[in-house]
C-alpha positions in Angstrom: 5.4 30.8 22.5 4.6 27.2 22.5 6.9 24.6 22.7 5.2 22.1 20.6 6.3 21.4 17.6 4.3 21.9 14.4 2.9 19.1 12.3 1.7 18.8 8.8 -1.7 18.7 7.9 -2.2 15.0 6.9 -5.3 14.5 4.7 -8.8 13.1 6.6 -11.1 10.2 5.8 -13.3 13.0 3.2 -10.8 13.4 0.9 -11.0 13.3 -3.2 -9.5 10.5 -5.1 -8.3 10.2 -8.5 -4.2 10.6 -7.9 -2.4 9.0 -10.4 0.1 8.2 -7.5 -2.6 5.8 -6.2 -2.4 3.9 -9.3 1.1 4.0 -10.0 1.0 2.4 -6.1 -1.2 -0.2 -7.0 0.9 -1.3 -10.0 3.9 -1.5 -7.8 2.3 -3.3 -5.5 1.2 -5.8 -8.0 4.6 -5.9 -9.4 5.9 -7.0 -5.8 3.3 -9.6 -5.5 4.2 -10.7 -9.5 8.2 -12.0 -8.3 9.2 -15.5 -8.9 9.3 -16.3 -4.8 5.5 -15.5 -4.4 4.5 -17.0 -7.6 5.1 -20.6 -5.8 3.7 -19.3 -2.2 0.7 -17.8 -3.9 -1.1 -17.7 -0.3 1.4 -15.4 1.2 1.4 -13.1 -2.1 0.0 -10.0 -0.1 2.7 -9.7 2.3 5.0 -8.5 -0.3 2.8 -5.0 -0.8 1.9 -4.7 2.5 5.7 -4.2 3.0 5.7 -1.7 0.5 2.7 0.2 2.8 4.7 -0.4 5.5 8.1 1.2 3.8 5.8 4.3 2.1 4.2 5.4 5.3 7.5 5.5 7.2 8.7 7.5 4.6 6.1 9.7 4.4 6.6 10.5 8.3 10.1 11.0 7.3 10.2 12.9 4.4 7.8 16.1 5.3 8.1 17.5 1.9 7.1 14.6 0.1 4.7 12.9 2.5 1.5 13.5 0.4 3.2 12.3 -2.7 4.2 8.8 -0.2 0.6 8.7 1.3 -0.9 8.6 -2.5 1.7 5.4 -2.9 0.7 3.5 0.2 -3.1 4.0 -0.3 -2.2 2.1 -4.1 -0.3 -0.6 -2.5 -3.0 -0.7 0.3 -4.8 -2.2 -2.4 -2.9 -4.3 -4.4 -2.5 -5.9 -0.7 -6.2 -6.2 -0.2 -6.7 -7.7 -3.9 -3.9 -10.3 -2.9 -5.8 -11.4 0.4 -9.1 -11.7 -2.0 -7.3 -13.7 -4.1 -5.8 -15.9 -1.6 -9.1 -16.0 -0.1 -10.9 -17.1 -3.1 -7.9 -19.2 -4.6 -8.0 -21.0 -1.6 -11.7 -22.2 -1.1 -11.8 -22.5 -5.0 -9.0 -25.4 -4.8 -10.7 -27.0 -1.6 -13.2 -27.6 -3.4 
């Protein structure tokens, strides 16, 4: 016998796409970005998702049964993070301009 513990299979780079978990992340994560603090700090915008990434990956190393429904939820607000640094990004050279 082994004494190593056993760990769930977590998915790998070649995996399909399409959960609406993913989505239902995403629109979370735009909701966090959406509150009435990071409407006037517009630049900082994409921490508030990346926090939910942050909270939804814990909890997916946590929770072992529901860790590929948690993974699905942080790749959504994975990019509703990434759409808020774009934003910034753009939002920002637009009004140097």
């Amino acid at each position: 016998m082994s004494w190593e513990l056993e760990h769930l299979k977590r998915r790998g780079w070649n995996h399909r796409a399409g959960s609406p978990l993913a989505l239902f992340g995403f629109i979370l994560g735009l909701l966090a970005m959406s509150t009435s603090v990071f409407i006037y700090f517009w630049l900082l915008a994409w921490i508030a998702p990346l926090v939910l990434v942050v909270l939804f990956v814990i909890g997916s190393l946590f929770a072992r049964k529901y860790a590929e429904r948690l993974t699905y939820l942080a790749d959504g607000a994975l990019a509703a993070t990434l759409f808020g640094i774009v934003f910034a990004i753009v939002g920002a050279i637009g009004l140097a301009n």
